[in-house]
C-alpha positions, 0 to 999 in steps of 0.5 A: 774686668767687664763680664765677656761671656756675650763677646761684645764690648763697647769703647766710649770716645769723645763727642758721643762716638762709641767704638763697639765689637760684637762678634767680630764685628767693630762699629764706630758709632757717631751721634747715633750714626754708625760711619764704618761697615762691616766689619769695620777693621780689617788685617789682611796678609798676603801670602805666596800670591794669596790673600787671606783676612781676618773675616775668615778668622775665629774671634773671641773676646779675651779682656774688656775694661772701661777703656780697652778691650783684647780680642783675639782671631785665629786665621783659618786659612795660616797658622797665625792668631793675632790679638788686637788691642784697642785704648780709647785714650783722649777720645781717640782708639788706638789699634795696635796688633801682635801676630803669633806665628805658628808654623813657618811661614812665607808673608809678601804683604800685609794691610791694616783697613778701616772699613767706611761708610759709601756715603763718604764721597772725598778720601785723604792721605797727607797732600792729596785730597781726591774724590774717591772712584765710582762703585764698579763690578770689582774692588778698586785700588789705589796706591799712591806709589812710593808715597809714605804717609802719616795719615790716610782719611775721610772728609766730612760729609754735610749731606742729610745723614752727618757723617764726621771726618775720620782719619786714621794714623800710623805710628811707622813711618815706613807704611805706604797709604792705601785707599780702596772701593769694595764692589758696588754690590757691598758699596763701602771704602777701605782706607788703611796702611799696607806693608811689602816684604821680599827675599828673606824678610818674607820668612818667618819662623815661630814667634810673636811679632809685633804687626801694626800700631796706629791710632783712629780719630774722629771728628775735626783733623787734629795734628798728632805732632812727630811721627813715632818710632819705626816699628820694631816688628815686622821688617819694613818694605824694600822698595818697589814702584806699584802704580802711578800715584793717582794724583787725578782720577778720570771717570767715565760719565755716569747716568742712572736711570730709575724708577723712584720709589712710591709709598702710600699706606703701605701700598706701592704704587705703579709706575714706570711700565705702566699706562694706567699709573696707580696706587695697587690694591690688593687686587692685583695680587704681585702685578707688577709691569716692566720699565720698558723705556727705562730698559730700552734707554739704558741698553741702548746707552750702555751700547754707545758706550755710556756707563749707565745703571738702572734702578727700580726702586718700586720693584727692589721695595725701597724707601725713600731713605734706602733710595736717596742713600744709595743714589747718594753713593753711586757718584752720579753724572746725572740721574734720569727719572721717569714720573707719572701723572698721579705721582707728579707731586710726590716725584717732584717733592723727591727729587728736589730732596735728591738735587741736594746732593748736587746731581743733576736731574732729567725728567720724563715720562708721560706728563704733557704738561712738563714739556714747556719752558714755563715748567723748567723755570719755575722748577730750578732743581731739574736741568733737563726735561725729554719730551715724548719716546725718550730713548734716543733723545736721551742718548742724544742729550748725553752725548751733546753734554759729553762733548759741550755741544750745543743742546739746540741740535738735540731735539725733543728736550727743554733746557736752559741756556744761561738765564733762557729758557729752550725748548726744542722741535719735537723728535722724529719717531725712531725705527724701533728696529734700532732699539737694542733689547731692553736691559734685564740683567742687574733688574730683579726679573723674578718679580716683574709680574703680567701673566694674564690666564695664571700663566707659569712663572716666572713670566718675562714682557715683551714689546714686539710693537709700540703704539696703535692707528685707533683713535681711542681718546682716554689711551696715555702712550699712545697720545702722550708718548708717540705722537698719536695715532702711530703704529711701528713693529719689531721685525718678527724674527727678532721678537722671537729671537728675543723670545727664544733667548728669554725662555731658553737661556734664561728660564722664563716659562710664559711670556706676556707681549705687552703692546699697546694692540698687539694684532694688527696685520693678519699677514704678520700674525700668521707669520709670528705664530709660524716662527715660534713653532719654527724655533720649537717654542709653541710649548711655552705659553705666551698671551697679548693684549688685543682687540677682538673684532680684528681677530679671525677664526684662522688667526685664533687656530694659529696662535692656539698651535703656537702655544697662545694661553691667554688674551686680554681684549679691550671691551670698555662697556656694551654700549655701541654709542659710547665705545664709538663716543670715545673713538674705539669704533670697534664692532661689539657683535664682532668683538663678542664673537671673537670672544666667544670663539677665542674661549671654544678653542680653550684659550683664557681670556681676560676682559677689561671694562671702563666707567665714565665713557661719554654719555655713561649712565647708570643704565649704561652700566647696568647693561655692561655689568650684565654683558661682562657676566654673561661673557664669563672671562676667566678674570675680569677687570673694572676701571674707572676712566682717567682723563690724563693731560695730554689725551683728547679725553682730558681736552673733552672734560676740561671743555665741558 
């Protein structure tokens, strides 16, 4: 007899796979790879409507040889104990379960589960063979009706993690096959027996009964012969139809949306969000921008009634692992993927991991450069490239696949036609008014991070306008993503309605308006800063990112009444010559003015500067080090300037 002090207990099965409990808790465990999750096993009873298992039980450990072992749990809920006892007997566990009864009791139904890996993709229970359902909110059940079946099971999974095929058997012929999901938050399948009792065979009195005898295989599907005797413990079900037998399973089309993970030297980068993509230094403290377009897409399809998910993979911290393990469970349509330039090559190398799976994948992002045929071909495991401000071309691209269009009306997309490679006319810039509000509810808010000035916490982003009419060469979004020198506002009581609901029904205590210029149009900042001192929010603090030499005393007096905390101002370097060189033509004395102004009436200001202008020199950025000083910003910011294919700065450099 094993020494059970520890309550842990290991079976040895054939071909490395061990059965191992611990503490309530039983794993299979194959080559290394456990294929079940918690807890493994599961008996669950069903008592005058309500539901009761042995999760909620006490267990122990009562006896454990080479090849058994007994526990014992006494349910918390029921006067019940049950004492499990497993054999492991020709490679195979056998299960079998006796329930002592306590008091009288009332049972309409009991289920005996084996709780699996979500990465098993096809269930099985004698003749049928299906695709199990896609992970929801809820558990999803299916009964196969009146349908008696020897054995309910999992198919093998040849994916990069080798999970095994594992059936499960019963030894009474008169249990019915069940095969469930838990909630996309646990993500496991369940696949078992269960058993209904009605009228007077659902009273029980003080006794033992036996409950449930059947046997575990692993491994490749081996005919156990004839059925067993029925047992002779609980009476068997009378009849009584459940639900239809499932035999097809129509889902709806699933579309992720994700920000996929980048590592480097255990830094994350930053991508999605962000107009200056990178690896983050220590610098930058918990920065971390939101995925605007990923966010506007997947609300935005979500209200066309297309099921669609987001996944931010930087902000969760996940691995490449963790990532492709969970987007291998999701069951997915397809995947949309928003890269960057500086992680282009890492992207790619992911991606192509994930197209084994067999989902197909659609690109995006501000990368010019991908917007060709040539690029789609020579890249085999991407179906589908959108081009530029992406929303609704993806909401288009979806719909055409949904309904077998024909992809040549969708425009701003590349695409294969059979061995033909397709490129669409560009789409029309859409009215952002049309736009939904980003989607925020299942992306972990808590740690999206931009509060210029040490705002409070926890700080929300907001986009009240996109794009910019200044021709500034280095800028990426507005270039790449809107099709230049465009500039498009929200309608003013929306933003702040977007506001409102953020600080008031979320909690959000600052909010940082994350557009490419924020003030441009006097009129519609005074009206701005009217309409949240209307809605009584001039005590939250908010900041934007702006240009200084289009500010004026009055709009600086009004934003400082409405609660403005901070300013981040794009300065770029104190030379005249070269902010007018890179296409700024912005004012210095005006913009330093503005600056100093902005700081008397005690708002915080943050400056940004950039090395490597057009004609830079060291004396150039001497002069600038010294301006930047003599400013005294409340923080500061050093860049070096990045040429980004698709910019007017990149076609300079690879000209000179």
């Amino acid at each position: 007899m094993r020494n059970i002090r520890h309550n842990i207990h290991t079976l040895s099965l054939a071909h490395n796979t061990v059965c191992k409990y611990a503490n309530g808790t039983f794993s299979v465990i194959v080559n290394g790879t456990t294929v079940t999750r918690f807890p493994g096993f599961n008996c669950a009873i069903n008592t005058l409507g309500m539901w009761n298992d042995t999760t909620q039980g006490t267990w122990s450990l009562i006896e454990a040889t080479k090849d058994s072992m007994v526990v014992r749990v006494s349910l918390q809920l029921l006067p019940m104990t049950q004492t499990w006892t497993f054999k492991a007997v020709n490679g195979e566990l056998s299960w079998h379960i006796d329930a002592e009864i306590e008091e009288w009791l009332c049972i309409e139904e009991f289920r005996c589960l084996c709780i699996l890996n979500p990465l098993y993709q096809q269930w099985t229970a004698d003749e049928y063979r299906k695709t199990f359902p896609r992970f929801t909110a809820t558990y999803n059940l299916i009964l196969l009706g009146e349908v008696r079946g020897e054995f309910v099971g999992v198919e093998e999974y040849n994916g990069k993690t080798f999970l095994p095929s594992f059936r499960f058997y019963n030894k009474d012929s008169n249990l019915l096959p069940l095969i469930q999901n838990f909630p996309a938050y646990n993500r496991a399948h369940a696949i078992g027996f269960r058993q209904e009792i009605f009228s007077s065979y659902s009273d029980f009195e003080p006794n033992m009964y036996p409950l449930f005898d059947g046997v575990v295989k692993i491994g490749k599907d081996v005919d156990i012969g004839k059925k067993g005797p029925a047992s002779q413990g609980l009476p068997h079900s009378r009849s009584q139809h459940v639900c239809d037998d499932n035999r097809s399973i129509d889902r709806p089309l699933r579309v992720a949306l994700v920000n996929l993970p980048w590592q480097r030297d255990g830094k994350r980068g930053i991508r999605a969000g962000s107009r200056w993509p990178h690896i983050s230094d220590y610098s930058e403290g918990d920065y971390l921008p939101f995925p605007f377009f990923l966010a506007y897409a997947t609300s935005l399809l979500q209200n066309h009634g297309i099921e669609a998910i987001i996944i931010d993979a930087i902000a969760s911290g996940m691995t490449e692992e963790k990532f492709i393990e969970h987007i291998r469970s999701l069951d997915l349509d397809y995947l949309v993927a928003e890269t960057s330039i500086p992680s282009f090559d890492y992207d790619r190398a992911l991606l192509h991991r994930i197209s084994s799976v067999g989902i197909p994948i659609i690109l995006c992002g501000p990368v010019a450069h991908m917007c060709f045929e040539k690029f789609l071909k020579d890249h085999t495991f991407i179906s589908y490239i959108l081009c530029g401000e992406y929303e609704f071309t993806l909401l288009g691209l979806i719909r055409a696949l949904q309904q077998n269009d024909d992809l040549g009306k969708v425009h701003g997309i590349v695409y294969r036609d059979g061995h033909v490679f397709k490129k669409t006319p560009q789409r029309p810039l859409c009215d952002i008014n049309l736009l939904p509000w980003p989607h925020r509810e299942t992306l972990p808010m808590h740690l999206y991070l931009d509060a210029p000035g040490e705002m409070l916490t926890p700080s929300v982003q907001i986009l009240a306008s996109r794009g910019c009419p200044f021709p500034c060469q280095f800028c990426l979004w507005p270039q790449v993503m809107y099709q230049g020198r465009t500039y498009r506002t929200r309608d003013v009581t929306n933003v702040i309605d977007e506001m409102e609901h953020l600080v008031k029904q979320q909690g959000f205590r600052s909010v940082y308006f994350d557009d490419d210029t924020f003030n441009i149009g006097k009129e519609r900042m005074l009206e701005f800063c009217r309409e949240i001192r209307k809605r009584g929010l001039e005590k939250t603090q908010w900041a934007i990112m702006a240009r200084a030499d289009l500010m004026d005393e009055e709009i600086l007096d009004e934003m400082k009444l409405s609660g403005v905390w901070a300013i981040k101002y794009g300065v770029e370097s104190a030379s005249q010559s070269l902010v007018d060189n890179i296409g700024k033509s912005m004012d210095l004395k005006e913009t330093e003015a503005m600056i100093r102004y902005t700081q008397k009436l005690g708002i915080r200001t943050h400056l940004t500067f950039t090395f490597g202008l057009p004609g830079e020199t060291h004396e150039t950025i001497e002069k600038t080090t010294q301006w930047a000083l003599e400013l005294n910003p409340f923080s500061i910011q050093f860049s070096i300037m990045t040429p980004f294919p698709g910019t007017k700065y990149y076609d300079y450099l690879k000209e000179k």
